[in-house]
CHARMM internal coordinates of N, CA and C (Angstrom, degrees):
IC EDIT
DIST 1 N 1 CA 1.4432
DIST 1 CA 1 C 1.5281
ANGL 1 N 1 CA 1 C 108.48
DIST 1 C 2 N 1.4695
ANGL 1 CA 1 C 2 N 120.63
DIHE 1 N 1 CA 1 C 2 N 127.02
DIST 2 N 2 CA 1.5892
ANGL 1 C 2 N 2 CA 135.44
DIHE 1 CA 1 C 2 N 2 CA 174.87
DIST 2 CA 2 C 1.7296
ANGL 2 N 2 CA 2 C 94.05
DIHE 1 C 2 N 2 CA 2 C -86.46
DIST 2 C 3 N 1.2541
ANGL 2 CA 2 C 3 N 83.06
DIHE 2 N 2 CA 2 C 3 N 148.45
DIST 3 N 3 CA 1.4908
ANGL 2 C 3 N 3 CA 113.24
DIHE 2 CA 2 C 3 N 3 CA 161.90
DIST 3 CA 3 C 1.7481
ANGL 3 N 3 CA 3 C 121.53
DIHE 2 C 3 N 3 CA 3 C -81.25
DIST 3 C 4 N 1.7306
ANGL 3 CA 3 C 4 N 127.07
DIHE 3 N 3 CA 3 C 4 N 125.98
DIST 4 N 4 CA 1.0620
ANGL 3 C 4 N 4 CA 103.27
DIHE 3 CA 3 C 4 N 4 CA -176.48
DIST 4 CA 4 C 1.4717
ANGL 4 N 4 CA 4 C 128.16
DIHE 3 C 4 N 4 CA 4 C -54.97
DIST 4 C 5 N 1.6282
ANGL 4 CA 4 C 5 N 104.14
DIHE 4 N 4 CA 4 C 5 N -47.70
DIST 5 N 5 CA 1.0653
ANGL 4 C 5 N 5 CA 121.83
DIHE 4 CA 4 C 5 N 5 CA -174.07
DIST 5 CA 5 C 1.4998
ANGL 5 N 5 CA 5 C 93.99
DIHE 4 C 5 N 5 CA 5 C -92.80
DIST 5 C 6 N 2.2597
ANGL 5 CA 5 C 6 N 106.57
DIHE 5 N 5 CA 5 C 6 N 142.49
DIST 6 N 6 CA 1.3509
ANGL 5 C 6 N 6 CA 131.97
DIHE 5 CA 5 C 6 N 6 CA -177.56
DIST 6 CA 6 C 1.6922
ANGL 6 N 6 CA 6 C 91.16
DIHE 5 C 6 N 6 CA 6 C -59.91
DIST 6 C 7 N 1.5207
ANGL 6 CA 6 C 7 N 109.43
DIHE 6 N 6 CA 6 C 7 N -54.47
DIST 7 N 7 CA 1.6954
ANGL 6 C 7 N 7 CA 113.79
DIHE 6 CA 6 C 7 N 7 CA -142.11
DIST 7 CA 7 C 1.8539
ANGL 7 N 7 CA 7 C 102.67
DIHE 6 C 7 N 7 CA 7 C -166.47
DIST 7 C 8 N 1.1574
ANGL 7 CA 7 C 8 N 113.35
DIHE 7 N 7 CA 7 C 8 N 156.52
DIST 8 N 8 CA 1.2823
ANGL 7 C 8 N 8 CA 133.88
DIHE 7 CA 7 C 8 N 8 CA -159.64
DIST 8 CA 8 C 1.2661
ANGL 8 N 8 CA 8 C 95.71
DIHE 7 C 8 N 8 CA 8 C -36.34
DIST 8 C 9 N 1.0523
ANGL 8 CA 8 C 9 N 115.87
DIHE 8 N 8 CA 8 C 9 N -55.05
DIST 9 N 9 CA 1.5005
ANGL 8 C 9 N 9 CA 133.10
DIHE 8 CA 8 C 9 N 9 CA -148.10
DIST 9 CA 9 C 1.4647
ANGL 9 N 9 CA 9 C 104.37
DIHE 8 C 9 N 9 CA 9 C -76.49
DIST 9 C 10 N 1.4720
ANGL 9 CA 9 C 10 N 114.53
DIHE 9 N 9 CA 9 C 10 N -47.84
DIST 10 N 10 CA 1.5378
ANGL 9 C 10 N 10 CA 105.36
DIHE 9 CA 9 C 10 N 10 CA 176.23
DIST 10 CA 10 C 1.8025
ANGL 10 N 10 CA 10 C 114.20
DIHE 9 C 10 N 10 CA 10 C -70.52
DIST 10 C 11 N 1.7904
ANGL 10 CA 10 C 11 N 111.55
DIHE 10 N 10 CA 10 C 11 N -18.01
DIST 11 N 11 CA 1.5715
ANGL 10 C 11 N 11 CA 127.81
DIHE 10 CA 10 C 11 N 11 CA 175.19
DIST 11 CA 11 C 1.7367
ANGL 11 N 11 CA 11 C 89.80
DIHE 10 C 11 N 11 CA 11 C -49.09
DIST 11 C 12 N 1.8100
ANGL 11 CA 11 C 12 N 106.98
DIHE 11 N 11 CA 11 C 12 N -73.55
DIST 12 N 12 CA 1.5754
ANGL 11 C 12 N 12 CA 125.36
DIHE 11 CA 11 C 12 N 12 CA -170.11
DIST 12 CA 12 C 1.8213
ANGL 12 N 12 CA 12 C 96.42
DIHE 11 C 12 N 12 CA 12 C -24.53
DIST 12 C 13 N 1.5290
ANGL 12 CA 12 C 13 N 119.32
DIHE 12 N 12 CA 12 C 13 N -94.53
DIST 13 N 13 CA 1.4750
ANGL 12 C 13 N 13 CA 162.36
DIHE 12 CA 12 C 13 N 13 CA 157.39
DIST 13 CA 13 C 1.2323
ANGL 13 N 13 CA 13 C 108.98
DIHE 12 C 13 N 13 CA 13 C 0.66
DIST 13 C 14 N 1.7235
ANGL 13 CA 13 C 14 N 133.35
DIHE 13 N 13 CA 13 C 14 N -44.57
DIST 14 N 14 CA 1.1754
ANGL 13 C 14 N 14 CA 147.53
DIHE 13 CA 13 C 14 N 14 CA -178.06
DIST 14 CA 14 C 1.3118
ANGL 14 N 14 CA 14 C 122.14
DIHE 13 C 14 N 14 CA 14 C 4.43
DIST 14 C 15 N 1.7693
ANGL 14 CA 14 C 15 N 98.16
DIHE 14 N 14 CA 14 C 15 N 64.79
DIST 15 N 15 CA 1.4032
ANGL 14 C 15 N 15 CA 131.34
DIHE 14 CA 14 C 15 N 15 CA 167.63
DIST 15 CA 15 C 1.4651
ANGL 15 N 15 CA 15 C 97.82
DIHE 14 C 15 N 15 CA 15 C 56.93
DIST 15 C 16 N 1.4243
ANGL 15 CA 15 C 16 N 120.07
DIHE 15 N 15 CA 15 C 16 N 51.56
DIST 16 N 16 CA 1.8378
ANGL 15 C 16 N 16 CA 131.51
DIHE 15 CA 15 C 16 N 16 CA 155.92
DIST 16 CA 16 C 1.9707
ANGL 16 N 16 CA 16 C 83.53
DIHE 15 C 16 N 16 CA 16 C 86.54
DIST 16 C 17 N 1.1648
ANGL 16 CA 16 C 17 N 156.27
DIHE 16 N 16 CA 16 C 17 N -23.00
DIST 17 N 17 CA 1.4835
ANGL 16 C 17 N 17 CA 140.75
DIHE 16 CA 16 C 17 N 17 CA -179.64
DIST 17 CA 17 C 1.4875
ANGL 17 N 17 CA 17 C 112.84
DIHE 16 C 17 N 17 CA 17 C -77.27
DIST 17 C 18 N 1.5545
ANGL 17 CA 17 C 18 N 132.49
DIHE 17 N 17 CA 17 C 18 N 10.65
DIST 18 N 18 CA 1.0466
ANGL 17 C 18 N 18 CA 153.11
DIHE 17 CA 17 C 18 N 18 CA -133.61
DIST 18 CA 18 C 1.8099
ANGL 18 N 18 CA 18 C 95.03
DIHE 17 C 18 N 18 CA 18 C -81.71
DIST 18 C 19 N 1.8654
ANGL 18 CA 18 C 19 N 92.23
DIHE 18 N 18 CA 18 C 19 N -54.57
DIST 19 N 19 CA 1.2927
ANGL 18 C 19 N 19 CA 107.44
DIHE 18 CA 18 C 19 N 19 CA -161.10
DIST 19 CA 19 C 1.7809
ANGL 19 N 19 CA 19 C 106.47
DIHE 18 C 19 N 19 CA 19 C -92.41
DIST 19 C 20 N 1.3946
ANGL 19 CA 19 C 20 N 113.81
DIHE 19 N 19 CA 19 C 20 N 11.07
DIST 20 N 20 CA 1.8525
ANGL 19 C 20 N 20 CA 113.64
DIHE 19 CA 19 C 20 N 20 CA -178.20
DIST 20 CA 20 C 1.7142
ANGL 20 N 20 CA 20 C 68.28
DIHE 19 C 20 N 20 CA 20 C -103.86
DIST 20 C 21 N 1.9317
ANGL 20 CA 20 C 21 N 140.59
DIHE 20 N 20 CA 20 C 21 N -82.55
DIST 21 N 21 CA 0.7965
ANGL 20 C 21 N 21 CA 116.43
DIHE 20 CA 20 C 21 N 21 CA -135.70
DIST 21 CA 21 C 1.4867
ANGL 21 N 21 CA 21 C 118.44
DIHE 20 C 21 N 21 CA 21 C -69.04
DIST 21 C 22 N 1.5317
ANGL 21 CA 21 C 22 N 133.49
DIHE 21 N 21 CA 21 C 22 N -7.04
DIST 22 N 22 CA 0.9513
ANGL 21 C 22 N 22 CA 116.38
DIHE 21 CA 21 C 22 N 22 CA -152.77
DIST 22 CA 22 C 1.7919
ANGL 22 N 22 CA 22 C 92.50
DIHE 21 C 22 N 22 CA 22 C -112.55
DIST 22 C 23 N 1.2319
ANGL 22 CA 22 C 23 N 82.40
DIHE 22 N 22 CA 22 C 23 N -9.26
DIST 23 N 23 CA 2.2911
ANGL 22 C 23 N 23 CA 85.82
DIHE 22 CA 22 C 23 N 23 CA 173.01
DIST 23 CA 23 C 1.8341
ANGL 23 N 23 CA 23 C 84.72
DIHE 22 C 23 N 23 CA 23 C -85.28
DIST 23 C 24 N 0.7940
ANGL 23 CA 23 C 24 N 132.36
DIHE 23 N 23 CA 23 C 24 N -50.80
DIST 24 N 24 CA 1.5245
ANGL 23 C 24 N 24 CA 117.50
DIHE 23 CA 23 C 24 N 24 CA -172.70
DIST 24 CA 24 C 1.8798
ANGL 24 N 24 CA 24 C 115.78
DIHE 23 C 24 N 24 CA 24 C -59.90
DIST 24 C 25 N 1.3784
ANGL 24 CA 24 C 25 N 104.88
DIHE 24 N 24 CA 24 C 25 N -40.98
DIST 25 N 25 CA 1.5688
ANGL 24 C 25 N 25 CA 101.28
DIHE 24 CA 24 C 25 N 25 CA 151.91
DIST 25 CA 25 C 1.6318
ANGL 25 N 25 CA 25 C 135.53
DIHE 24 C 25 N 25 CA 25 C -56.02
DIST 25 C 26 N 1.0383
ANGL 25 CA 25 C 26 N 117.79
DIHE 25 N 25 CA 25 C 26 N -47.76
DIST 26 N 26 CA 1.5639
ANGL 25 C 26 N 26 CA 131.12
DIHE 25 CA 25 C 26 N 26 CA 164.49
DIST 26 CA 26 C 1.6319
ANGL 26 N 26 CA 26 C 117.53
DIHE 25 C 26 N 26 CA 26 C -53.92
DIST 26 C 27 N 1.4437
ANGL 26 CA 26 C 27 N 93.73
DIHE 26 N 26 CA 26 C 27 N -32.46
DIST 27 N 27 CA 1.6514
ANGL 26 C 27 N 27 CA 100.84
DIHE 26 CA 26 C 27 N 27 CA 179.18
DIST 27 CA 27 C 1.8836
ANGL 27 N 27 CA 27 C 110.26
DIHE 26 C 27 N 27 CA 27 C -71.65
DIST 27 C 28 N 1.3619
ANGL 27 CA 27 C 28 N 98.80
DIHE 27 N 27 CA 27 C 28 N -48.63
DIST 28 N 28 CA 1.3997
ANGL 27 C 28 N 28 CA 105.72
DIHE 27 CA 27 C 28 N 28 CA 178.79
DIST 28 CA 28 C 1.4949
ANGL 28 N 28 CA 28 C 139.98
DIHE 27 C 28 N 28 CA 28 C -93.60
DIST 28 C 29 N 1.6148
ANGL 28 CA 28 C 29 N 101.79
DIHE 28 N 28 CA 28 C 29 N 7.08
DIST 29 N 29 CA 1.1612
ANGL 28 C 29 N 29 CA 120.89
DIHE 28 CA 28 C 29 N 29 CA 141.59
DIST 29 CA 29 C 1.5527
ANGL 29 N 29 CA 29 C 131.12
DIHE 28 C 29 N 29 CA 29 C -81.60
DIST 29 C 30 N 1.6103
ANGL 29 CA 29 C 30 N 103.78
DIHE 29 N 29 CA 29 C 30 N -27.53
DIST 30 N 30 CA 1.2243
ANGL 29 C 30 N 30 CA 100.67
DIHE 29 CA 29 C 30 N 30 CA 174.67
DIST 30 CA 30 C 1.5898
ANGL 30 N 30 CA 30 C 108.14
DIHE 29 C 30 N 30 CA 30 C -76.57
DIST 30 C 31 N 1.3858
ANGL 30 CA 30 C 31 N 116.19
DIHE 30 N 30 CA 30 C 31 N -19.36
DIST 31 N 31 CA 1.3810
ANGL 30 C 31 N 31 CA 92.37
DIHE 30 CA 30 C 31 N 31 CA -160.20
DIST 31 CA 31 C 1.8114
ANGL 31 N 31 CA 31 C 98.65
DIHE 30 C 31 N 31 CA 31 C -111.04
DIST 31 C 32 N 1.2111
ANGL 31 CA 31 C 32 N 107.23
DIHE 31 N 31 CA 31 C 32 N 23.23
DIST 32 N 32 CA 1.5387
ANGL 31 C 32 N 32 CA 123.01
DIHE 31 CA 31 C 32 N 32 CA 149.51
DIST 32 CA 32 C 1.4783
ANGL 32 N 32 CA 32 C 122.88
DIHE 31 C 32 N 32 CA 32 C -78.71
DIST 32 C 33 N 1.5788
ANGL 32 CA 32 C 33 N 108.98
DIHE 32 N 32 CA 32 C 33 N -53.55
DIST 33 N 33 CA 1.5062
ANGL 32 C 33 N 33 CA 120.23
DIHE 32 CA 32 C 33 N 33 CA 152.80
DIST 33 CA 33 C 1.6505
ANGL 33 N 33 CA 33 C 112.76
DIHE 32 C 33 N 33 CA 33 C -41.92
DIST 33 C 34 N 0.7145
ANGL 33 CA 33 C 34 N 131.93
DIHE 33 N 33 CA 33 C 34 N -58.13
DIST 34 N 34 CA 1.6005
ANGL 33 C 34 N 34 CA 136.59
DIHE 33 CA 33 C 34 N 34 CA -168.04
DIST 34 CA 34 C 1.9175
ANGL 34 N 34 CA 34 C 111.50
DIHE 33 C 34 N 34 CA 34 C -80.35
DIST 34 C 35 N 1.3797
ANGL 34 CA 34 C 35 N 99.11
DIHE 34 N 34 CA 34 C 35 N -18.88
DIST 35 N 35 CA 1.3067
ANGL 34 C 35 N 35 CA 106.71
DIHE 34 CA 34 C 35 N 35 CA 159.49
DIST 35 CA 35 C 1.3116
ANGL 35 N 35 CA 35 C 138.52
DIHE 34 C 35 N 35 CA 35 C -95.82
DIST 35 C 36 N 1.7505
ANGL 35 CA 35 C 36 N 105.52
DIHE 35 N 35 CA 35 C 36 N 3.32
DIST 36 N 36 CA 1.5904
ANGL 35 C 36 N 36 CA 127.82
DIHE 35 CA 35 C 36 N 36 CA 167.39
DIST 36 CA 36 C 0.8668
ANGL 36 N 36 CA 36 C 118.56
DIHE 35 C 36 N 36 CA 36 C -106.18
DIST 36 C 37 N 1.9785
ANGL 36 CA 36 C 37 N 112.49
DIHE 36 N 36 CA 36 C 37 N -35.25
DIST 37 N 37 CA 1.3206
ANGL 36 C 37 N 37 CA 112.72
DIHE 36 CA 36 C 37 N 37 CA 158.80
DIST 37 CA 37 C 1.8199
ANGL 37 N 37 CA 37 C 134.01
DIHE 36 C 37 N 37 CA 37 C -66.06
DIST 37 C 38 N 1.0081
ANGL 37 CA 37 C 38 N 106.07
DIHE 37 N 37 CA 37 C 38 N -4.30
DIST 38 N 38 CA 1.7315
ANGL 37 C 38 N 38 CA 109.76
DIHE 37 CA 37 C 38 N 38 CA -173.37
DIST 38 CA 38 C 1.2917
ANGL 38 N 38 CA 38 C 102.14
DIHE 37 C 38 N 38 CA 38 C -97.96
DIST 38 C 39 N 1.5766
ANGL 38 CA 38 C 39 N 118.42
DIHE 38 N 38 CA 38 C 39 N -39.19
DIST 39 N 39 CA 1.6660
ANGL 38 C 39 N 39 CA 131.84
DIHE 38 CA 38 C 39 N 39 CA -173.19
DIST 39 CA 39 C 1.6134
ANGL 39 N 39 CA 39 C 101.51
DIHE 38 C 39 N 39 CA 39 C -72.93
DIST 39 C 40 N 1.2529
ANGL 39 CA 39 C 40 N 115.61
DIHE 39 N 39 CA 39 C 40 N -22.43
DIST 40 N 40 CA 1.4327
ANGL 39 C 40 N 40 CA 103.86
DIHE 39 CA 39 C 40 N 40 CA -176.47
DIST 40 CA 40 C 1.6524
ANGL 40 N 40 CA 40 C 106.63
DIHE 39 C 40 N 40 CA 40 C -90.68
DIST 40 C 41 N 1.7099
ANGL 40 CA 40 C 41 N 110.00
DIHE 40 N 40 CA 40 C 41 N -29.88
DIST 41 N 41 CA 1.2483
ANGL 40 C 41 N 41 CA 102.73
DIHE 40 CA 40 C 41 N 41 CA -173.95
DIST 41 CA 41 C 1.6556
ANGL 41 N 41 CA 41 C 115.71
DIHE 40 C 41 N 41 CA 41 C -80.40
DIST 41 C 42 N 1.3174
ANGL 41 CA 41 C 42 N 111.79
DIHE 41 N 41 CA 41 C 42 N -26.70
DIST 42 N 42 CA 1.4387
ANGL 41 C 42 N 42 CA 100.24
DIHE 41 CA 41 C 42 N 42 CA 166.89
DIST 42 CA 42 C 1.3830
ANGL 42 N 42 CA 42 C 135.05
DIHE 41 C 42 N 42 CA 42 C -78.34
DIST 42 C 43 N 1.7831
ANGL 42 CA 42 C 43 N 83.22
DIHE 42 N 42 CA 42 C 43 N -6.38
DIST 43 N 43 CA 1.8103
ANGL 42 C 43 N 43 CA 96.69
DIHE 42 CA 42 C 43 N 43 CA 158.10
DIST 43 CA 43 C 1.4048
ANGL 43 N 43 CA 43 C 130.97
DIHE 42 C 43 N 43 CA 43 C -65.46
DIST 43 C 44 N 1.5146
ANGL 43 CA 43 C 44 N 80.84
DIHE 43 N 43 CA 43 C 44 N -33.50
DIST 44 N 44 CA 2.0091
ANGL 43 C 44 N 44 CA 85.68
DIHE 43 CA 43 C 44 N 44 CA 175.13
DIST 44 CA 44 C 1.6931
ANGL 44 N 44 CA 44 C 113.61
DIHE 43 C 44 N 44 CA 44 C -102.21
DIST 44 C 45 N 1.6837
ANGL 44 CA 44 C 45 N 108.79
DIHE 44 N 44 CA 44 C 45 N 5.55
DIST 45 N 45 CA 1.4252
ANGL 44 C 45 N 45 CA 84.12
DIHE 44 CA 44 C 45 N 45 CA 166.83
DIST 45 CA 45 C 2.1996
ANGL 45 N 45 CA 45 C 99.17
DIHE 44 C 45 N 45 CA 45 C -102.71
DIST 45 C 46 N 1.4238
ANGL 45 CA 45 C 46 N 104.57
DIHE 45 N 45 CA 45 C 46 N -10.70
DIST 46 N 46 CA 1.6413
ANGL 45 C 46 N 46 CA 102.12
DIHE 45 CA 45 C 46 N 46 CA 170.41
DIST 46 CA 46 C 1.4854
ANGL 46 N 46 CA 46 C 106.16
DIHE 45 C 46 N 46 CA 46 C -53.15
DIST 46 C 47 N 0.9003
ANGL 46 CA 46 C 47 N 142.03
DIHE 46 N 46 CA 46 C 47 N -55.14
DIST 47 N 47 CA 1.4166
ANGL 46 C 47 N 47 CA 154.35
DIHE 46 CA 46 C 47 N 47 CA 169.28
DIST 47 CA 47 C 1.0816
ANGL 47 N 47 CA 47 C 141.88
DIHE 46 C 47 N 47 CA 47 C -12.51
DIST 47 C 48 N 1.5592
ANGL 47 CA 47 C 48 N 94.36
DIHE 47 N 47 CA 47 C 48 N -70.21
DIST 48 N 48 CA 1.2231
ANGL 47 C 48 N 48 CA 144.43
DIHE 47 CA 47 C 48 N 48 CA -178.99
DIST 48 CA 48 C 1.9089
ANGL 48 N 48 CA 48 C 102.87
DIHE 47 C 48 N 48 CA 48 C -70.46
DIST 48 C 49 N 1.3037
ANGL 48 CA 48 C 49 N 107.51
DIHE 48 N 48 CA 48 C 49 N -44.61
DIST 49 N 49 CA 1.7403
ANGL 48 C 49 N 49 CA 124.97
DIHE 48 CA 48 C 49 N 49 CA 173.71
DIST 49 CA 49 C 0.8991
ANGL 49 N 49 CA 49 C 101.88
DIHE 48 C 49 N 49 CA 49 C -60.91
DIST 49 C 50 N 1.3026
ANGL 49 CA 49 C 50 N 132.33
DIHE 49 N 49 CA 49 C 50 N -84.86
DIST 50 N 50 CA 1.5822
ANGL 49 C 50 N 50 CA 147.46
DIHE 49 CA 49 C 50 N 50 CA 161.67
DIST 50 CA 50 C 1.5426
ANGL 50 N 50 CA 50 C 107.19
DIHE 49 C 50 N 50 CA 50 C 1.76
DIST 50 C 51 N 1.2903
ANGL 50 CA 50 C 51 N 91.79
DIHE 50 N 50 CA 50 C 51 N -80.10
DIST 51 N 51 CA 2.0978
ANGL 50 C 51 N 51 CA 96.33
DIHE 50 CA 50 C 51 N 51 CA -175.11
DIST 51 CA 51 C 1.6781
ANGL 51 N 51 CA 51 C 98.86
DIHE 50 C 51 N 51 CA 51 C -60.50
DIST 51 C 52 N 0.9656
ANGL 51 CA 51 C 52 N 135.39
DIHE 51 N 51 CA 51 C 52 N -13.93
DIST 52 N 52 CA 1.0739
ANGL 51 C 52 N 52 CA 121.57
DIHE 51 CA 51 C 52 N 52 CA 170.47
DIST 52 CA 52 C 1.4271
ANGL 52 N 52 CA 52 C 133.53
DIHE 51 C 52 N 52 CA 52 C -49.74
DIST 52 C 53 N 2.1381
ANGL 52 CA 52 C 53 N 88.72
DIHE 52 N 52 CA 52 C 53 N -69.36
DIST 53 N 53 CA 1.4308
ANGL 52 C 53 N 53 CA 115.37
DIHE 52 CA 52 C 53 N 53 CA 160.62
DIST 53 CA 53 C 1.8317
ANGL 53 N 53 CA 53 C 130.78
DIHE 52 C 53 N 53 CA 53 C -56.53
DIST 53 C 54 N 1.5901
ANGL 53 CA 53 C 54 N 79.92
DIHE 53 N 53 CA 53 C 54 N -18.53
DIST 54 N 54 CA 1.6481
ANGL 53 C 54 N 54 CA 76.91
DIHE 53 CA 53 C 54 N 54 CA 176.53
DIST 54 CA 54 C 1.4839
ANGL 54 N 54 CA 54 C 121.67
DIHE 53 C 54 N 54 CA 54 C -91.20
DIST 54 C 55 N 1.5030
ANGL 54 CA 54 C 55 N 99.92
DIHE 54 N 54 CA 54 C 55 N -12.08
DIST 55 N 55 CA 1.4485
ANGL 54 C 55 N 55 CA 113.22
DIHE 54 CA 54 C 55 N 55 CA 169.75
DIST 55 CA 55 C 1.6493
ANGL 55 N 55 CA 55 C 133.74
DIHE 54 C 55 N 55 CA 55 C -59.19
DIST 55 C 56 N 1.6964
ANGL 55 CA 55 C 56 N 86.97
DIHE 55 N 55 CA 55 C 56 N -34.16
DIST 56 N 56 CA 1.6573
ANGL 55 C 56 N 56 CA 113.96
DIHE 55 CA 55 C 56 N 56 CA -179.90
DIST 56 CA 56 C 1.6384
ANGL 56 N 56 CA 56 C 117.19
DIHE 55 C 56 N 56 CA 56 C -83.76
DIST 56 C 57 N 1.5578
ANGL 56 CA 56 C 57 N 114.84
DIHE 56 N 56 CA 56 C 57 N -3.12
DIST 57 N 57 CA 1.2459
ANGL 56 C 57 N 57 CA 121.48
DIHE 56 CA 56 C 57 N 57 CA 176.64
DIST 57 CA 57 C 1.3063
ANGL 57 N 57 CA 57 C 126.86
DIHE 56 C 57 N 57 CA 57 C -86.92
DIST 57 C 58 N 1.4976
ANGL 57 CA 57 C 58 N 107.94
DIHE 57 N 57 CA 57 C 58 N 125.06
DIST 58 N 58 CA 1.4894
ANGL 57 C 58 N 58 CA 110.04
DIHE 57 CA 57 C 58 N 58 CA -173.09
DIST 58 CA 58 C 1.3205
ANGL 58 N 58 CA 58 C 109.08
DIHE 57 C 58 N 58 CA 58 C -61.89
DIST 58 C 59 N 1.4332
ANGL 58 CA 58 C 59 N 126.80
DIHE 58 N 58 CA 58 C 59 N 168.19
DIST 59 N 59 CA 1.2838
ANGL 58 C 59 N 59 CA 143.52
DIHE 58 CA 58 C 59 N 59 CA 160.53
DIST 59 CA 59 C 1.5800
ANGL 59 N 59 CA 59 C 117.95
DIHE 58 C 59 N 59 CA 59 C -27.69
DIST 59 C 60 N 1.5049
ANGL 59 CA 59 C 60 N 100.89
DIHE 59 N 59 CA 59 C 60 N -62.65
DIST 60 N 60 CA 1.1015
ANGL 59 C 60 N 60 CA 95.42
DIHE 59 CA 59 C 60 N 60 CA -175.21
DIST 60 CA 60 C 1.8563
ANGL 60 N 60 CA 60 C 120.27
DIHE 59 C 60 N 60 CA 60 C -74.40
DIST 60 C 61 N 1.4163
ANGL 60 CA 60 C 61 N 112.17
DIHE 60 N 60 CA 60 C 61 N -22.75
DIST 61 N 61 CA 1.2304
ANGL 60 C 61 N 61 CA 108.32
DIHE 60 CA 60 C 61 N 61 CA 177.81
DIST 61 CA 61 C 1.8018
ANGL 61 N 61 CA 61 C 102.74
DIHE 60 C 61 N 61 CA 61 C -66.68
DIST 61 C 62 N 1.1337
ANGL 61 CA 61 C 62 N 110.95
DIHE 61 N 61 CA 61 C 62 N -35.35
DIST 62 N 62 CA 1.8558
ANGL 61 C 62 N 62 CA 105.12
DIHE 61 CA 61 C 62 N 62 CA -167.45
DIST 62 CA 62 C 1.4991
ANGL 62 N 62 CA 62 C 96.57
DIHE 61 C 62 N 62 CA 62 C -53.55
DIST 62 C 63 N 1.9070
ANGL 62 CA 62 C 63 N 108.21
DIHE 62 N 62 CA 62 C 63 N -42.60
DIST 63 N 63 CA 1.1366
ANGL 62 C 63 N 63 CA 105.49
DIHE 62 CA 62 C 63 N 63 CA -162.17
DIST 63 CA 63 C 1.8418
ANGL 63 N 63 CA 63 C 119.98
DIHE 62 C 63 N 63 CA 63 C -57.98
DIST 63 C 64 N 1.2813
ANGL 63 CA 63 C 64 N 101.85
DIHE 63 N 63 CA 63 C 64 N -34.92
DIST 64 N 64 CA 1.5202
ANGL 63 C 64 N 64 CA 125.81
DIHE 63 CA 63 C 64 N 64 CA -176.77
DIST 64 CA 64 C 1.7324
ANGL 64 N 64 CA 64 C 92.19
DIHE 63 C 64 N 64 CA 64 C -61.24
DIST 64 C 65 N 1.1439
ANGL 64 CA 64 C 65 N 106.94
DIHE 64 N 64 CA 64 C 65 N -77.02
DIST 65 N 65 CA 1.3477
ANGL 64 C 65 N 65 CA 110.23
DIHE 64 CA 64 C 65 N 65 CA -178.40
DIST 65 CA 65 C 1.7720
ANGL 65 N 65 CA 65 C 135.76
DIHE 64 C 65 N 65 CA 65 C -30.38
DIST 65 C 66 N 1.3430
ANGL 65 CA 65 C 66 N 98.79
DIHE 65 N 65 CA 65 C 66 N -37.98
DIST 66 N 66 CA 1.3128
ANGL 65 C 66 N 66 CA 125.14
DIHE 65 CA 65 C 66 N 66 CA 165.92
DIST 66 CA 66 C 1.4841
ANGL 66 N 66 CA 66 C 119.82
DIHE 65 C 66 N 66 CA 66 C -76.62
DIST 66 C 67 N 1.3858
ANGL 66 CA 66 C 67 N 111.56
DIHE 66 N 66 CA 66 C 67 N -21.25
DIST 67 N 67 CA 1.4654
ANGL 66 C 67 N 67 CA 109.01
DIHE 66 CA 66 C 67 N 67 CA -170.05
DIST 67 CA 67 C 1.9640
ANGL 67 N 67 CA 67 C 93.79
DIHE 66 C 67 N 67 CA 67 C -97.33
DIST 67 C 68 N 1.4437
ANGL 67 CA 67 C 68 N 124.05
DIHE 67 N 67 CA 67 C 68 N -18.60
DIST 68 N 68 CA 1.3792
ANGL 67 C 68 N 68 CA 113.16
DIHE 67 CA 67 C 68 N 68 CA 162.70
DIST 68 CA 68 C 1.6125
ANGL 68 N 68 CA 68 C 109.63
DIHE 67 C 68 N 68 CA 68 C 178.59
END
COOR INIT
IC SEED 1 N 1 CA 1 C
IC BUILD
């Protein structure tokens, strides 16, 4: 079995489509990054709300809350 590509460079170059496929890779990695990064940050401001509200709860609501 041959290899398509001779060497890195013709891998890079991929007969002149080099620069649509590899801007289309960069694009959808970045916007994988930016889709782990946003899910995590509204993870930590959900959280962050939460302990808030749970801070402000009387006794008896925790108690309610806890029982179901």
């Amino acid at each position: 079995m041959t290899p398509y590509f001779q060497n890195l460079a013709d891998f890079i170059y991929m007969n002149g489509h080099g620069a649509y496929v590899w801007t289309c890779y960069a694009l959808v990695f970045g916007a994988i990054v930016l889709m782990i990064w946003y899910a995590k940050s509204e993870r930590t401001k959900t959280i962050a709300k939460l302990s808030t509200q749970t801070k402000k709860l009387t006794n008896k609501q925790r108690q309610a809350l806890a029982k179901g």
